[in-house]
LODREN-253581 format. One line per 10 residues: number of its first residue (from 1); their letters; for each residue x, y, z of N, C-alpha, C, O. Coordinates in nm, 2 decimals, always signed. Example, Ala and Ser with C-alpha at 12.3 -4.5 7.8 and 13.67 -1.06 7.14 Angstrom:
BEGIN
1	as	+1.32,-0.57,+0.78,+1.23,-0.45,+0.78,+1.32,-0.33,+0.78,+1.42,-0.33,+0.85 ~ +1.28,-0.22,+0.71,+1.37,-0.11,+0.71,+1.29,+0.00,+0.79,+1.34,+0.11,+0.80;
END
This chain:
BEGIN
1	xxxxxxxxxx	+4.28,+10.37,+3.71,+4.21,+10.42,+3.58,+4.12,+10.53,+3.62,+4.14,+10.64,+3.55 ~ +4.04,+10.53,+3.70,+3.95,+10.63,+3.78,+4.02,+10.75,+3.80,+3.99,+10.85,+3.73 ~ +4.11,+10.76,+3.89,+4.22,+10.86,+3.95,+4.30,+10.91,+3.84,+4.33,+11.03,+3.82 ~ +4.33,+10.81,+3.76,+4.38,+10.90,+3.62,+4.31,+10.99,+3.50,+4.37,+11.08,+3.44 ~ +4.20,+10.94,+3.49,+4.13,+11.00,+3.41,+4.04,+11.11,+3.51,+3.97,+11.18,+3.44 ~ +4.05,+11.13,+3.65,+3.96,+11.24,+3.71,+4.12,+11.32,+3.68,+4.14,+11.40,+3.59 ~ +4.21,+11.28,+3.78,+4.31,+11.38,+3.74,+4.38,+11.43,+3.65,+4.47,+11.51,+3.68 ~ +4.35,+11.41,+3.51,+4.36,+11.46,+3.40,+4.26,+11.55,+3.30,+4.28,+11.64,+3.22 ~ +4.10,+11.49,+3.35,+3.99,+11.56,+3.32,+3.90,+11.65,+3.37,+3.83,+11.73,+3.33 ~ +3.93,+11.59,+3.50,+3.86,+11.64,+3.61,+3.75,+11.59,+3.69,+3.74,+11.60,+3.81;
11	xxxxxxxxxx	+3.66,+11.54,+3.61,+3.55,+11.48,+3.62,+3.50,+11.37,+3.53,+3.54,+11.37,+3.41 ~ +3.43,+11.28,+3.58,+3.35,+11.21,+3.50,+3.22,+11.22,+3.53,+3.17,+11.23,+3.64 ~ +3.16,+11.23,+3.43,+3.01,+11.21,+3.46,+2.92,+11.11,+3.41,+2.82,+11.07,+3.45 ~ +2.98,+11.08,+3.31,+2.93,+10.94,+3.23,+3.03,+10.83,+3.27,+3.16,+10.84,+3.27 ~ +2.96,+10.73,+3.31,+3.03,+10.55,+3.31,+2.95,+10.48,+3.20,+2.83,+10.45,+3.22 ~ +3.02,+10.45,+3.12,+2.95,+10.33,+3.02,+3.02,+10.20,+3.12,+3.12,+10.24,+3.20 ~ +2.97,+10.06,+3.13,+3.04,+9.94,+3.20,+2.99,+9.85,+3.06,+2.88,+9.83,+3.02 ~ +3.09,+9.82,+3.02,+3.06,+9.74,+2.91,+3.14,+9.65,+2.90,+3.17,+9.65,+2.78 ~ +3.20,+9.55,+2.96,+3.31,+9.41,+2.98,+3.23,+9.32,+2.97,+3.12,+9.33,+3.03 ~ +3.26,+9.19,+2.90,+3.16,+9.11,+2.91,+3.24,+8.96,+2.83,+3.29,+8.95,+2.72;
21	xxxxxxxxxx	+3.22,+8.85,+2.95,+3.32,+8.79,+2.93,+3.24,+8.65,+2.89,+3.12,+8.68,+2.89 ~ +3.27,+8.49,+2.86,+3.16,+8.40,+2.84,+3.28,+8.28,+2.82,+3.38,+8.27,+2.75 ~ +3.20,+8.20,+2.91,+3.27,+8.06,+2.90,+3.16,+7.96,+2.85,+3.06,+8.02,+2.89 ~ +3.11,+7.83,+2.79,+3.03,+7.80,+2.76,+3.05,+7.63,+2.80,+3.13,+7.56,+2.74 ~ +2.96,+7.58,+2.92,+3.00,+7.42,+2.93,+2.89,+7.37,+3.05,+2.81,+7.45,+3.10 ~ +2.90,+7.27,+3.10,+2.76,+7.25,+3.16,+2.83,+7.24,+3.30,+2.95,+7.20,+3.31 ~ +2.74,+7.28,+3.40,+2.75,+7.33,+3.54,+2.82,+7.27,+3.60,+2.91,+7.34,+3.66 ~ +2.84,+7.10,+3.61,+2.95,+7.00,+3.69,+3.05,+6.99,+3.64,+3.14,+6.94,+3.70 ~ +3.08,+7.02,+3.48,+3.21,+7.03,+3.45,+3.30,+7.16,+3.43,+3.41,+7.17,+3.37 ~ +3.21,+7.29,+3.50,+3.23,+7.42,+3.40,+3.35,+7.44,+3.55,+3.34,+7.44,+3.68;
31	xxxxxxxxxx	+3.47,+7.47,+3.45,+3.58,+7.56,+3.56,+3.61,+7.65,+3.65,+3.62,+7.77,+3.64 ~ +3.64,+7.58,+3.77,+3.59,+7.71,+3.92,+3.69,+7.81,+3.86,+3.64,+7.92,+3.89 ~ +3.84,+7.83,+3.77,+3.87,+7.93,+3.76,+3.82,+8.08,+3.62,+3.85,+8.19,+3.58 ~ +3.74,+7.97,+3.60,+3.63,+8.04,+3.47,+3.56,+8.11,+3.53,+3.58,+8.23,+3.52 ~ +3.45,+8.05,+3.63,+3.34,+8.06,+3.69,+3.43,+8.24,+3.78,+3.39,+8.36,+3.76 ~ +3.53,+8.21,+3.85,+3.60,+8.33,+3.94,+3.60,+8.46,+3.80,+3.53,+8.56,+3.81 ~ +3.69,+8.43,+3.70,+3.71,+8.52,+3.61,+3.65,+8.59,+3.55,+3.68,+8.69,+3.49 ~ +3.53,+8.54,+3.55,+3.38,+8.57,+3.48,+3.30,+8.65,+3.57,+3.23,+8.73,+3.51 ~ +3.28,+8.66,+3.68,+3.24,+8.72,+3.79,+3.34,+8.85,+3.78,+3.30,+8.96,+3.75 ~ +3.45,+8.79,+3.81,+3.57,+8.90,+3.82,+3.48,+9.06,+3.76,+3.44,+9.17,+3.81;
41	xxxxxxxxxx	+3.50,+8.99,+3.60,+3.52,+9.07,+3.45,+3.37,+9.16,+3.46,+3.34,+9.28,+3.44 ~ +3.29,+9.02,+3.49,+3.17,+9.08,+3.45,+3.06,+9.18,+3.56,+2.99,+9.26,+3.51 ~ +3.08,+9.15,+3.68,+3.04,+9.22,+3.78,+3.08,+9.27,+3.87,+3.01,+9.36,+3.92 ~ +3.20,+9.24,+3.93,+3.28,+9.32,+4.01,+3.38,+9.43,+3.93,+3.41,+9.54,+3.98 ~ +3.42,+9.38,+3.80,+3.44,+9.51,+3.79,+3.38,+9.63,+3.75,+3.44,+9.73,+3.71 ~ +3.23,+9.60,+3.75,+3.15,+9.75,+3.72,+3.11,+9.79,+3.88,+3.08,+9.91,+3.90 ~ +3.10,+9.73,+3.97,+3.11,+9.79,+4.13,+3.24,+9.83,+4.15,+3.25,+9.88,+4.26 ~ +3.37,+9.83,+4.09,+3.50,+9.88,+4.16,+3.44,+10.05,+4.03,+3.43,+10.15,+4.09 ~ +3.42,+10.05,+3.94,+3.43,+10.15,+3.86,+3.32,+10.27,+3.89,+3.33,+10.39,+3.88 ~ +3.17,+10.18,+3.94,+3.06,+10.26,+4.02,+3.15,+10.36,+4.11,+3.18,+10.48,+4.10;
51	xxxxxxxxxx	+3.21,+10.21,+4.25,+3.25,+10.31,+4.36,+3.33,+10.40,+4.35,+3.34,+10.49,+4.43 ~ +3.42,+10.39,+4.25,+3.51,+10.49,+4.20,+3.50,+10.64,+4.17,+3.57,+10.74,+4.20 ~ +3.33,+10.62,+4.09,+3.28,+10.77,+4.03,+3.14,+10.82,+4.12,+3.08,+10.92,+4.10 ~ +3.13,+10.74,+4.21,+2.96,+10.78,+4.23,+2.98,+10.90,+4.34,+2.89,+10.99,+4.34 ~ +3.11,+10.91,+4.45,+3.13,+11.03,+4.51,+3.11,+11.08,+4.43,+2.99,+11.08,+4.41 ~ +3.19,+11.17,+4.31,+3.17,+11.28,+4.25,+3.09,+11.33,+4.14,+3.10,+11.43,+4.06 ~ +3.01,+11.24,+4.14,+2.90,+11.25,+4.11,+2.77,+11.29,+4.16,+2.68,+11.35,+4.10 ~ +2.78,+11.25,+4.29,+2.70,+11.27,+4.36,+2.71,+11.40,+4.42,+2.61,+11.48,+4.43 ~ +2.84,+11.44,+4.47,+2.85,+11.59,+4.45,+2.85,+11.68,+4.36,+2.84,+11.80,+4.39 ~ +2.86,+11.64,+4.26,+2.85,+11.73,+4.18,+2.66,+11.78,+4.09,+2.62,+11.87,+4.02;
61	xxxxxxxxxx	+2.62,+11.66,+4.14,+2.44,+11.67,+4.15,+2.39,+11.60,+3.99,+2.29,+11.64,+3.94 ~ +2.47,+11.50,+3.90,+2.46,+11.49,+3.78,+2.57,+11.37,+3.80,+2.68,+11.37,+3.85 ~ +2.49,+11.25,+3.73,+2.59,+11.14,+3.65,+2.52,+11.06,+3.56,+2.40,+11.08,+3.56 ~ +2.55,+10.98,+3.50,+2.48,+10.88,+3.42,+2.59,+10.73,+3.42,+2.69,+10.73,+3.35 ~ +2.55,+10.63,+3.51,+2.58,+10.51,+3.49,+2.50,+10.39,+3.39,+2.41,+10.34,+3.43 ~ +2.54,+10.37,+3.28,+2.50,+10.25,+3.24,+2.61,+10.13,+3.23,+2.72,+10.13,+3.18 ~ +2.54,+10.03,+3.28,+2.58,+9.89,+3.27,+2.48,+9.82,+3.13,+2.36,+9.82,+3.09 ~ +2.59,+9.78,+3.08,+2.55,+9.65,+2.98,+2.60,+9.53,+3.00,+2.71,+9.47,+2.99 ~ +2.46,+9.50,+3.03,+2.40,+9.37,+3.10,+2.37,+9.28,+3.02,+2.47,+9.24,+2.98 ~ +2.26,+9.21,+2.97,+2.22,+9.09,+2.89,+2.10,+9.06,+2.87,+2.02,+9.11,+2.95;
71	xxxxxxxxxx	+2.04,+9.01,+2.76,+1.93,+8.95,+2.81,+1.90,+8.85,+2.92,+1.81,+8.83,+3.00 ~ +2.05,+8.77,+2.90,+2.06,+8.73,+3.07,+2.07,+8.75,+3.15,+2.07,+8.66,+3.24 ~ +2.07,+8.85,+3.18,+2.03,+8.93,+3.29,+1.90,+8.92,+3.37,+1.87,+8.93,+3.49 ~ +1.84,+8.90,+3.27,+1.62,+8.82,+3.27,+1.61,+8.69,+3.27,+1.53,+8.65,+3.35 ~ +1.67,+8.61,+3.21,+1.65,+8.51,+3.19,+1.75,+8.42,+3.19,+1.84,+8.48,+3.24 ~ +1.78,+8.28,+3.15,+1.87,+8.18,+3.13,+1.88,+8.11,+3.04,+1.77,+8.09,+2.99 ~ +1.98,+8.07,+3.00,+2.05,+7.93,+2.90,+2.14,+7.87,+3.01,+2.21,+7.90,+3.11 ~ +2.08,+7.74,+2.91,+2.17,+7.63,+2.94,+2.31,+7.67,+2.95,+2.35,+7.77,+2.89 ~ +2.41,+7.57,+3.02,+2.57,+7.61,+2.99,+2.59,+7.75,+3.00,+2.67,+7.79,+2.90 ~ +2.56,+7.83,+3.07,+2.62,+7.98,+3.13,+2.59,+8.02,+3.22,+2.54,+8.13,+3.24;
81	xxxxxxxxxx	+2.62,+7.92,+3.34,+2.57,+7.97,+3.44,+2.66,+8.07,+3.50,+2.61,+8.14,+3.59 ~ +2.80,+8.09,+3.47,+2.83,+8.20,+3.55,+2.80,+8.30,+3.48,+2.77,+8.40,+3.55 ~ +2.78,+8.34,+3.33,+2.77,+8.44,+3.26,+2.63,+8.53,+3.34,+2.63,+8.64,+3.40 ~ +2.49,+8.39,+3.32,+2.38,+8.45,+3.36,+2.41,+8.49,+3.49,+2.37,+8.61,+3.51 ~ +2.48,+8.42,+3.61,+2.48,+8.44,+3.71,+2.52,+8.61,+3.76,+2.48,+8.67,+3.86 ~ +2.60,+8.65,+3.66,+2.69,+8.80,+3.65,+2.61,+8.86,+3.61,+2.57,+8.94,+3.70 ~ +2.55,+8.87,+3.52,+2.45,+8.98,+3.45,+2.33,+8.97,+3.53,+2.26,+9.07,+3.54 ~ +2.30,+8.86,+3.60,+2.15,+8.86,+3.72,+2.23,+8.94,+3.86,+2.17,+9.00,+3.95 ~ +2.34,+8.92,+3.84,+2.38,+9.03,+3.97,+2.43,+9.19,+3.92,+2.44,+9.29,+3.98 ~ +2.47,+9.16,+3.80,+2.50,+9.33,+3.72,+2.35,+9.38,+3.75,+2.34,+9.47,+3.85;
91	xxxxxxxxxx	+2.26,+9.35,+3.70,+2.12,+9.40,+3.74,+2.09,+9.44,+3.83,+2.05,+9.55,+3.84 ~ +2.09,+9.37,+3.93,+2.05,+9.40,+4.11,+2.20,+9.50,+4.15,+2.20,+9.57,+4.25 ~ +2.29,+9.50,+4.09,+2.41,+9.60,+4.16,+2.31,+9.77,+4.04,+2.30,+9.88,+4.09 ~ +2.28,+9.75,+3.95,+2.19,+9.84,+3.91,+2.10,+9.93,+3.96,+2.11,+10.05,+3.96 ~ +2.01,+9.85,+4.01,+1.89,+9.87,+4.09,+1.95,+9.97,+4.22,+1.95,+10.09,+4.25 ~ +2.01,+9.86,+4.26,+2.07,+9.91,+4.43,+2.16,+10.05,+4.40,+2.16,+10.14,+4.48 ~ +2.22,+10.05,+4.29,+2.32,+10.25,+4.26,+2.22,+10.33,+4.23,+2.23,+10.45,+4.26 ~ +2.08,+10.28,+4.16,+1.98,+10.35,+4.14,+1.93,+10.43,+4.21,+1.94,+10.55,+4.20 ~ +1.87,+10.34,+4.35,+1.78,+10.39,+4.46,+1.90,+10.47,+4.56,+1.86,+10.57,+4.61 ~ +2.04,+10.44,+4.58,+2.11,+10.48,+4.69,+2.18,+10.63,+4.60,+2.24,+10.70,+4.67;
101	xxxxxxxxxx	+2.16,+10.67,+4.45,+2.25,+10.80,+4.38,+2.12,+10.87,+4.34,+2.14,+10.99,+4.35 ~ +1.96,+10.85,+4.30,+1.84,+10.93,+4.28,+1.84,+11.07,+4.32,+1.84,+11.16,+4.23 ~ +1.83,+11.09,+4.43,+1.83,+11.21,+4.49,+1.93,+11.29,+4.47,+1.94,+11.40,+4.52 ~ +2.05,+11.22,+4.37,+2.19,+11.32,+4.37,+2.18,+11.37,+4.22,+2.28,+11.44,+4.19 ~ +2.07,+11.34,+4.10,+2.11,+11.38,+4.04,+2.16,+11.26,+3.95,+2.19,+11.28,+3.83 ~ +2.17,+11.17,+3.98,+2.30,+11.03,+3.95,+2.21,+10.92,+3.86,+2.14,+10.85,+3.94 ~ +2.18,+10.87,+3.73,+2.09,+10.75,+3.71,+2.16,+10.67,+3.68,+2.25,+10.70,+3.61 ~ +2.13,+10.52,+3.73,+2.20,+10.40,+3.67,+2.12,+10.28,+3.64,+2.06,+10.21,+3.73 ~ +2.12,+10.26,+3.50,+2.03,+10.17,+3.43,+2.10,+10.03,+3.37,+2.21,+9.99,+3.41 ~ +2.04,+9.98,+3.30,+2.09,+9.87,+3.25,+2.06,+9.85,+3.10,+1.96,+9.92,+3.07;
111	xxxxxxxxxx	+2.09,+9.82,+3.03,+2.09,+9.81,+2.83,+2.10,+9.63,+2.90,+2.18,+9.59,+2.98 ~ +1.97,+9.57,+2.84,+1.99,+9.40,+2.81,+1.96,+9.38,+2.65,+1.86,+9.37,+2.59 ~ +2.13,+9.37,+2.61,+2.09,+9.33,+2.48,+2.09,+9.17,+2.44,+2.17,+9.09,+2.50 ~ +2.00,+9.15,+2.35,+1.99,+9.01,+2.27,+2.16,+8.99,+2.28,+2.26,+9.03,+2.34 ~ +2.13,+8.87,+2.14,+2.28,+8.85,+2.08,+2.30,+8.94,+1.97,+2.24,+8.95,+1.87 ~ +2.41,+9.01,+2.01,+2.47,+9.12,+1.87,+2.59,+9.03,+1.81,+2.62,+8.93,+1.88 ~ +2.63,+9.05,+1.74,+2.75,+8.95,+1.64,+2.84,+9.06,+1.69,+2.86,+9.16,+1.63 ~ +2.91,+9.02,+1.82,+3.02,+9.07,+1.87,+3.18,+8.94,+1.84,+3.20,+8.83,+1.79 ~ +3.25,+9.02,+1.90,+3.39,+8.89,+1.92,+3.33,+8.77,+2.02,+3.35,+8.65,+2.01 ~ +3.24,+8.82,+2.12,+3.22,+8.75,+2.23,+3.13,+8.65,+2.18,+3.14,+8.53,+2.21;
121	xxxxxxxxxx	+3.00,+8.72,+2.07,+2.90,+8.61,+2.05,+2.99,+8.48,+1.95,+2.98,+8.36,+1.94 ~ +3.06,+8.59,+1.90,+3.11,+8.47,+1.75,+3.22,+8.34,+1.83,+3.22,+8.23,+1.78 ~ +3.28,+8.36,+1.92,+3.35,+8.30,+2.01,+3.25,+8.16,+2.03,+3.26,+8.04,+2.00 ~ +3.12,+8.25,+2.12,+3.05,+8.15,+2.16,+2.97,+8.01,+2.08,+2.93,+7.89,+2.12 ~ +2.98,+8.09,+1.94,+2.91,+7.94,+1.84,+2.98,+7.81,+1.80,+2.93,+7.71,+1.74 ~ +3.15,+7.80,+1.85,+3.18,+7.69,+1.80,+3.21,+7.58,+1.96,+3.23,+7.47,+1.98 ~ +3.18,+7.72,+2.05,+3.14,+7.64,+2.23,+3.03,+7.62,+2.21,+3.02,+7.50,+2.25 ~ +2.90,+7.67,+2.17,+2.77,+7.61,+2.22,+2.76,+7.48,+2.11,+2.68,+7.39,+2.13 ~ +2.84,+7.48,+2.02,+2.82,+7.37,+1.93,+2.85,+7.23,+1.93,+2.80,+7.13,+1.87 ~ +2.97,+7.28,+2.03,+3.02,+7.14,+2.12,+2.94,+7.12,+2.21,+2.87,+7.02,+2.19;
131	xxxxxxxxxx	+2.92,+7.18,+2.31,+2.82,+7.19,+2.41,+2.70,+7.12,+2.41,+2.66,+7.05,+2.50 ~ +2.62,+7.15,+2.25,+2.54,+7.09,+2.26,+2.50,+6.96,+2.09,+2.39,+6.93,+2.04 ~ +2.63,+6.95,+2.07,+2.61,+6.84,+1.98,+2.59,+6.87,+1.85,+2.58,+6.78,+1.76 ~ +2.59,+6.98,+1.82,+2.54,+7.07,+1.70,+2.59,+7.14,+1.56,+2.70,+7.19,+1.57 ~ +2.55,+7.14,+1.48,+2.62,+7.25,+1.36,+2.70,+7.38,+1.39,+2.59,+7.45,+1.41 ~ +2.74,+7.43,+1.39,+2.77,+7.60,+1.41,+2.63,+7.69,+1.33,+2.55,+7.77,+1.35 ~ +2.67,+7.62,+1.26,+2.52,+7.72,+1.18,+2.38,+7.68,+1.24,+2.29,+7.76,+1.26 ~ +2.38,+7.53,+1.28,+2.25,+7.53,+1.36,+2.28,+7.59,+1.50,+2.17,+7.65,+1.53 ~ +2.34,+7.61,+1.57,+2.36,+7.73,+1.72,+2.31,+7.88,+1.64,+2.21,+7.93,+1.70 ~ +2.34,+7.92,+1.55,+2.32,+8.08,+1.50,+2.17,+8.06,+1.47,+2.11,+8.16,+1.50;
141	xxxxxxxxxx	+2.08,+7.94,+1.41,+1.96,+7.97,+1.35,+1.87,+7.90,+1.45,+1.75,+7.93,+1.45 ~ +1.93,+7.81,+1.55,+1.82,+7.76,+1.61,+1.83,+7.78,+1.81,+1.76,+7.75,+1.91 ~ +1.93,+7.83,+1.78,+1.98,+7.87,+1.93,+2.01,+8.02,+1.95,+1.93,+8.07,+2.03 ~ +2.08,+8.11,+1.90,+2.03,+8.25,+1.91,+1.95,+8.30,+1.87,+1.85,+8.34,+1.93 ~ +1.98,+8.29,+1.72,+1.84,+8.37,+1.66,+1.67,+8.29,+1.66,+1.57,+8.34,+1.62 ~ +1.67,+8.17,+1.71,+1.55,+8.12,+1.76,+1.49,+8.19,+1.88,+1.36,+8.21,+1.87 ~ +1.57,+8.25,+2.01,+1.50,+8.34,+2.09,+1.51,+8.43,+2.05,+1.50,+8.51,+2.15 ~ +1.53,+8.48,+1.95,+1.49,+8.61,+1.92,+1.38,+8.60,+1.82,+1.42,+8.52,+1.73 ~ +1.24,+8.66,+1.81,+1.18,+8.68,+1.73,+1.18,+8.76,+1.60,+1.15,+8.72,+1.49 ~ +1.22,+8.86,+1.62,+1.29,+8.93,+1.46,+1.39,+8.82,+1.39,+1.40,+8.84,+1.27;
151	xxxxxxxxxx	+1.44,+8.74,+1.42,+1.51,+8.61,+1.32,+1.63,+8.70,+1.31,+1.71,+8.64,+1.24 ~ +1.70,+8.84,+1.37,+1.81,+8.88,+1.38,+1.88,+8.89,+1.48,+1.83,+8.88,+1.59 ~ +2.01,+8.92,+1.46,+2.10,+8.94,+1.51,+2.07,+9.15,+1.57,+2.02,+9.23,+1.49 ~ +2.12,+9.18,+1.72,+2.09,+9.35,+1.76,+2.18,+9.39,+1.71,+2.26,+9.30,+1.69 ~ +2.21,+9.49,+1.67,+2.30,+9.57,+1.62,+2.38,+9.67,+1.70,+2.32,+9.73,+1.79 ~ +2.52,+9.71,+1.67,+2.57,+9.78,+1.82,+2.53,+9.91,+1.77,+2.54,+9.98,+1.87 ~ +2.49,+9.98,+1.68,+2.41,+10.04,+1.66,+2.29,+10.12,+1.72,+2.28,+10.25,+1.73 ~ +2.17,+10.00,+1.76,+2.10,+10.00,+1.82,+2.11,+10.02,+2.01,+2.02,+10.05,+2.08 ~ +2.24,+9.98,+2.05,+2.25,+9.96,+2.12,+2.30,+10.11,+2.17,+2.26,+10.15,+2.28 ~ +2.38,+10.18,+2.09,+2.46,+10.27,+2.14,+2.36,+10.39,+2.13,+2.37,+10.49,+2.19;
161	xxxxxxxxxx	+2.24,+10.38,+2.04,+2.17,+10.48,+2.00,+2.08,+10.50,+2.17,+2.07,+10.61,+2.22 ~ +2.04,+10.43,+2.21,+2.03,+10.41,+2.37,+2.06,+10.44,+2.47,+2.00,+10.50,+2.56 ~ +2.20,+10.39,+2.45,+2.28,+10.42,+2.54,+2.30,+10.61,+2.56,+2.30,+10.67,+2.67 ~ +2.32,+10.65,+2.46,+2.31,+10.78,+2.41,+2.22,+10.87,+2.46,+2.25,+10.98,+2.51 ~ +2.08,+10.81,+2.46,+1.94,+10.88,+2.52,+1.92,+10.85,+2.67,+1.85,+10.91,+2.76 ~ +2.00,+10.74,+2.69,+2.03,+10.75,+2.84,+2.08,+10.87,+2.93,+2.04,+10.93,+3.02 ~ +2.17,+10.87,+2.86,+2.28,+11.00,+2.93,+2.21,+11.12,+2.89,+2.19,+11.19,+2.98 ~ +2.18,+11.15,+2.82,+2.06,+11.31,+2.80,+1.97,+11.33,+2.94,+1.92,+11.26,+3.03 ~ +1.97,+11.44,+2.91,+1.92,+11.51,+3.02,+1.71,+11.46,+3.00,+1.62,+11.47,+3.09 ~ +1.70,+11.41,+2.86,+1.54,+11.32,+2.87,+1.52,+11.25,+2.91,+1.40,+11.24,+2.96;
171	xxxxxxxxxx	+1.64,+11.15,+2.93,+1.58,+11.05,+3.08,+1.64,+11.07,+3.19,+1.69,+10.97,+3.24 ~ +1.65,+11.17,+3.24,+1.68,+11.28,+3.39,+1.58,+11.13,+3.46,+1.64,+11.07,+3.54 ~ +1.46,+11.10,+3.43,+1.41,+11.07,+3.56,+1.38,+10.89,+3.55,+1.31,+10.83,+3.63 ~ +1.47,+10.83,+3.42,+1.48,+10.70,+3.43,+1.56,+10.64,+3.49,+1.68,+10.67,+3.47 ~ +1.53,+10.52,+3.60,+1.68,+10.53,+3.66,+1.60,+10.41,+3.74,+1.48,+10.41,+3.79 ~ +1.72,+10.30,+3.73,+1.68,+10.17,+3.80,+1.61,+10.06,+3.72,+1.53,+9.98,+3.77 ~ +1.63,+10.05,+3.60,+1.61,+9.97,+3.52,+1.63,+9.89,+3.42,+1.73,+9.92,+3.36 ~ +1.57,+9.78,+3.37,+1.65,+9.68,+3.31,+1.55,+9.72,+3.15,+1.43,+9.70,+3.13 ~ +1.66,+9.78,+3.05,+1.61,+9.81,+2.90,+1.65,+9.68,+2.84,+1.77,+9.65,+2.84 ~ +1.55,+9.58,+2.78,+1.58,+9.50,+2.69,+1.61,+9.53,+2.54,+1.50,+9.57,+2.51;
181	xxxxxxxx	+1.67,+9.54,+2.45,+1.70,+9.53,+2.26,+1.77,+9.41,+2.25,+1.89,+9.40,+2.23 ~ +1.68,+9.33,+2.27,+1.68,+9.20,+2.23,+1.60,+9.14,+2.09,+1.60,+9.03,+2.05 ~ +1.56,+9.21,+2.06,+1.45,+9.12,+1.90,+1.29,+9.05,+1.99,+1.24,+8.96,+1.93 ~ +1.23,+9.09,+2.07,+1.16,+9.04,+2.16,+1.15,+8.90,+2.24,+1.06,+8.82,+2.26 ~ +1.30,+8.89,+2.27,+1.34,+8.71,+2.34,+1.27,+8.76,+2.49,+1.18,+8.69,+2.53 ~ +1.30,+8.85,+2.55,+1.20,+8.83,+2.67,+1.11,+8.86,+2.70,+1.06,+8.87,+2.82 ~ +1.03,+8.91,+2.52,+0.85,+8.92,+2.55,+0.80,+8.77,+2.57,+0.69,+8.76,+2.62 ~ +0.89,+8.61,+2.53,+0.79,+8.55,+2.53,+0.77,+8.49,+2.66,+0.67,+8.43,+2.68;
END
């Protein structure tokens, strides 16, 4: 995918990593081929897509990596431990393209968004419902939107408008960090 799109465009200079995969079940019963697949999706393939662009990037003195990461990424829930486990290592693979691409010109940050009403979150309410005994509608009011203090759902909106100001040449000197737009779930 790399080699196709350089040799058709020439260059990349922007990586959005935005895959993001979710199984939901408790740690001694949760699936080692879940657990592999979810790793796979969610962290290894934004280090095969890094290593892919960060040479020419780095030569060329200018890139913008962002990974979208999680609020899990900061913190944890119950029943996701490979999810959290991926987005706690998306972050640290973050940090580490940060400090080793700086001097080239190269920034790579992280977007940790709350829950946005994606395919992935809406998937996840009739698993966390089983999971934990519950209504569907009680998982949305008292399990997502409970850690979030605005009582909403993020918007991809909000998210892309970010993403956006990332890659501008205004945050030329942001680089190696984890942006929460979460509703303030990891101020508390």
């Amino acid at each position: 995918m790399i080699e196709v799109t350089v040799r058709d465009f020439g260059a990349i200079d922007i990586l959005i990593n935005n895959a993001g995969i979710q199984h939901v079940e408790a740690i001694e019963t949760f699936p080692i081929e879940k657990w592999d697949q979810i790793l796979a999706i969610n962290l290894s393939s934004a280090f095969h897509t890094i290593r892919g662009v960060i040479g020419g990037m780095k030569a060329r003195g200018f890139g913008r990596i962002i990974n979208v990461a999680s609020a899990h990424a900061l913190v944890a829930s119950p029943f996701k431990s490979a999810y959290v486990t991926s987005k706690h290592g998306l972050l640290g693979l973050t940090k580490t393209v940060a400090v080793e691409a700086a001097a080239h010109g190269v920034t790579c940050n992280a977007i940790c968004p709350g829950y946005v009403l994606t395919p992935l979150v809406e998937s996840q309410i009739p698993e966390t419902a089983k999971a934990r005994g519950i209504s569907e509608e009680e998982v949305i009011r008292d399990v997502f939107l409970a850690a979030q203090p605005t009582g909403k759902f993020v918007t991809t909106e909000e998210v892309g408008a970010l993403t956006v100001f990332l890659c501008s040449d205004a945050a030329a000197s942001i680089t190696g960090i984890a942006l929460p737009v979460d509703g303030g779930w990891t101020a508390q």
